[in-house]
PAZAPA-4460 file (N, C-alpha, C; in steps of 0.05 Angstrom, whole numbers, plus 32768, in hexadecimal, padded with zeros to 4 digits):
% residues 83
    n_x    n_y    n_z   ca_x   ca_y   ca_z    c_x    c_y    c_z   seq   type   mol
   803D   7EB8   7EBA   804A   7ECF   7EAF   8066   7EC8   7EA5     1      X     A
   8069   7ED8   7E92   808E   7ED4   7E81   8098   7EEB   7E7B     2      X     A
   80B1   7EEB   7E72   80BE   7F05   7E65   80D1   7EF7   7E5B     3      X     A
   80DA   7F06   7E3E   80F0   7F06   7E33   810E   7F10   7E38     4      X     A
   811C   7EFC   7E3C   813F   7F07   7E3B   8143   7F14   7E27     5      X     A
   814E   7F2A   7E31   8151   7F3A   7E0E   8172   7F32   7E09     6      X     A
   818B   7F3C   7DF6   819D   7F3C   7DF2   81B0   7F3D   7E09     7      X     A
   81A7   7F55   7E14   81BA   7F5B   7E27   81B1   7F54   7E46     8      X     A
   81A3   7F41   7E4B   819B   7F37   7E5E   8184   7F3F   7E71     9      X     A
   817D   7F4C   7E5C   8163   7F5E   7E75   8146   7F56   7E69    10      X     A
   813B   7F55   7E7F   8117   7F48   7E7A   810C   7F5F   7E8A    11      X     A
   80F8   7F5C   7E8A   80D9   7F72   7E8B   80C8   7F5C   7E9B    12      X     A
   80D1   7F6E   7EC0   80BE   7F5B   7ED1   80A1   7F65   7ECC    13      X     A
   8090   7F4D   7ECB   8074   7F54   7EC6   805D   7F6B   7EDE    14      X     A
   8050   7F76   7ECC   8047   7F90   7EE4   803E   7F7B   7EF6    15      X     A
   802B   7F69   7EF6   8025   7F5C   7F0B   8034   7F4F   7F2A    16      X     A
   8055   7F4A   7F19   8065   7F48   7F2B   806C   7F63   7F3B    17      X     A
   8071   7F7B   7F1C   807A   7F96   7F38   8067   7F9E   7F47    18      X     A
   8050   7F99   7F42   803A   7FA5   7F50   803B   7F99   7F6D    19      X     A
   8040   7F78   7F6D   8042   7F66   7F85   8054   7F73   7F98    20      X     A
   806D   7F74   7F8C   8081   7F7D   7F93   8088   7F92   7FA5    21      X     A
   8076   7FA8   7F91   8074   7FBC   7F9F   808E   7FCE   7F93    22      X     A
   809B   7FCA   7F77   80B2   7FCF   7F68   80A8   7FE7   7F57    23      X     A
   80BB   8000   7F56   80BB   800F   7F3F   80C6   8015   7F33    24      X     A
   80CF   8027   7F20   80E5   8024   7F14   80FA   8038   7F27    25      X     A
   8116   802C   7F1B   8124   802F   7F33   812E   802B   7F48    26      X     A
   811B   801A   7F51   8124   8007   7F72   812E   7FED   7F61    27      X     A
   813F   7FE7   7F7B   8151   7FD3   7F79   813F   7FAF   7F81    28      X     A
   8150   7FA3   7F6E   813C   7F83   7F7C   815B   7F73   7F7B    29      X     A
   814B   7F59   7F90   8163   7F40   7F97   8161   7F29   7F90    30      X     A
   8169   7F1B   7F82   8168   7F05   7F73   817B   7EED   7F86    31      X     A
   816D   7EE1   7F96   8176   7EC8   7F9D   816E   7EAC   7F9E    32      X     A
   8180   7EA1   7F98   8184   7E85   7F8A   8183   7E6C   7F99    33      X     A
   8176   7E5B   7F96   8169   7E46   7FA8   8181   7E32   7FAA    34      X     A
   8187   7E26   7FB2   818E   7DFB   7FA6   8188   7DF4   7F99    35      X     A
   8161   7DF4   7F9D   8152   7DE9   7F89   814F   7DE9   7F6A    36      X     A
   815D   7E01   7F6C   815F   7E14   7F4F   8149   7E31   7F50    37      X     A
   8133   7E29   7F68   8125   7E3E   7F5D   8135   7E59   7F69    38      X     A
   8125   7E71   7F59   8131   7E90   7F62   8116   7E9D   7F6E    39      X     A
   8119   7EB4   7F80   8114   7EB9   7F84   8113   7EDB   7F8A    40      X     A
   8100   7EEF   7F82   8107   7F05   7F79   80F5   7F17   7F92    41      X     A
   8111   7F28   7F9C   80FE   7F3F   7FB8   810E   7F57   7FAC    42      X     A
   80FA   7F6D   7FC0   8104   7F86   7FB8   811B   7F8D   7FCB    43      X     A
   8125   7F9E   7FC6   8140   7FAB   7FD8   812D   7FC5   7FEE    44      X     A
   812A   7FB8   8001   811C   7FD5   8010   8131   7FE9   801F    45      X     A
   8134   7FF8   8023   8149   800A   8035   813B   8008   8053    46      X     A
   8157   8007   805F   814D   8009   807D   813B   8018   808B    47      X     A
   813C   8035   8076   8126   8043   808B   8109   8038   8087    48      X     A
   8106   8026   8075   80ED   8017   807A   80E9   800B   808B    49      X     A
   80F7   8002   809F   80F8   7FF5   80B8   80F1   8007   80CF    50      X     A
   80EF   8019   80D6   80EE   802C   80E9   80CE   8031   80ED    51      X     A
   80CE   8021   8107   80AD   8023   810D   80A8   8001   810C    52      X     A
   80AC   7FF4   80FE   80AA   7FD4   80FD   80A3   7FC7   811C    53      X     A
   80B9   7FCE   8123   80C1   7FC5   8143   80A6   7FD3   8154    54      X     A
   809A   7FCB   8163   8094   7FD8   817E   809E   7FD3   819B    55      X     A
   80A6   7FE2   81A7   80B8   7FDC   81C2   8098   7FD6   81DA    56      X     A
   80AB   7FC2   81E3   8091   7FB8   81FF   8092   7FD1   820F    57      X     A
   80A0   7FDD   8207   80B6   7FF1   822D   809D   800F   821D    58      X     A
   808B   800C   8202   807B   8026   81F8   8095   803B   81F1    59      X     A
   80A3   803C   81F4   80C1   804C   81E9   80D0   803D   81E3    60      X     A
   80E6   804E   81CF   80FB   8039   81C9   810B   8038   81E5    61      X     A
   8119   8026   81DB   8130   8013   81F3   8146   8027   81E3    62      X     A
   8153   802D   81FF   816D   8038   81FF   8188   8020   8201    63      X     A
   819E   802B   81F4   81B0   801E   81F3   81BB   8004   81FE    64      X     A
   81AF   800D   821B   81BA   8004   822F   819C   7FEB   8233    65      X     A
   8186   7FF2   822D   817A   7FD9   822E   817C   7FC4   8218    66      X     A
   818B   7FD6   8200   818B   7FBD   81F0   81A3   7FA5   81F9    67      X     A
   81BD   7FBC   8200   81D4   7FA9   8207   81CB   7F91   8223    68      X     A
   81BD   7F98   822E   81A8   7F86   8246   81A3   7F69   8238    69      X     A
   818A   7F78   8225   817E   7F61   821B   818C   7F53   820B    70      X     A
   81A4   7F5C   8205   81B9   7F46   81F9   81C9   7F38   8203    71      X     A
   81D6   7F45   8214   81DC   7F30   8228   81D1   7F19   8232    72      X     A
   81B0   7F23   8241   81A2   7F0F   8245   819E   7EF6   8239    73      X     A
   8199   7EFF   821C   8192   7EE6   8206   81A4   7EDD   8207    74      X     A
   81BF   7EE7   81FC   81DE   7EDB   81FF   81DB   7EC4   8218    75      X     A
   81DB   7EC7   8232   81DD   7EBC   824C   81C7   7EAA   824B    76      X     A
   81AE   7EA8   823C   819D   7E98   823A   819F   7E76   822B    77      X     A
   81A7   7E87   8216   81B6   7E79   81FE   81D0   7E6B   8200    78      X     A
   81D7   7E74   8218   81F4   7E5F   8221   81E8   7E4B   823C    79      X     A
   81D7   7E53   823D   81CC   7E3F   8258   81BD   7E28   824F    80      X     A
   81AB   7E30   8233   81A5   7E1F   822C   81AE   7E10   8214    81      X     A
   81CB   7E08   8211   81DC   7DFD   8209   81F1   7DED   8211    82      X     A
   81E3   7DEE   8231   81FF   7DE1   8243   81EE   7DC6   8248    83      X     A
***
């Protein structure tokens, strides 16, 4: 697949790409840039797409106070096994 740069710098991603994508018009995409030279093109999702992703072992979410736990922990883990 190709597209043309027009004048003012804009190309026409191919439907096959928005379709992949999952892009419509309107949503936002990220264009980042390798070493290698290659690019690479994702969509911009908003956070509340994230909500539900996670499943908690505990069958409810974790309250505050278990997350600050489990951070610590890893923290204290992660320094132990560094010494």
């Amino acid at each position: 697949m190709d597209s043309t740069v027009t004048s003012k710098g804009q190309a026409t991603i191919p439907k096959a790409v928005r379709d992949f994508l999952g892009v419509k018009p309107g949503d936002r995409i990220k264009f980042f840039i390798h070493p290698d030279g290659s690019v690479v093109i994702l969509p911009l999702q908003p956070v509340t797409r994230l909500k539900g992703m996670f499943t908690s072992p505990l069958g409810r979410p974790a309250t505050h106070q278990e997350f600050d736990e489990a951070i610590a922990s890893g923290a204290a883990e992660r320094f132990r096994n560094s010494r």
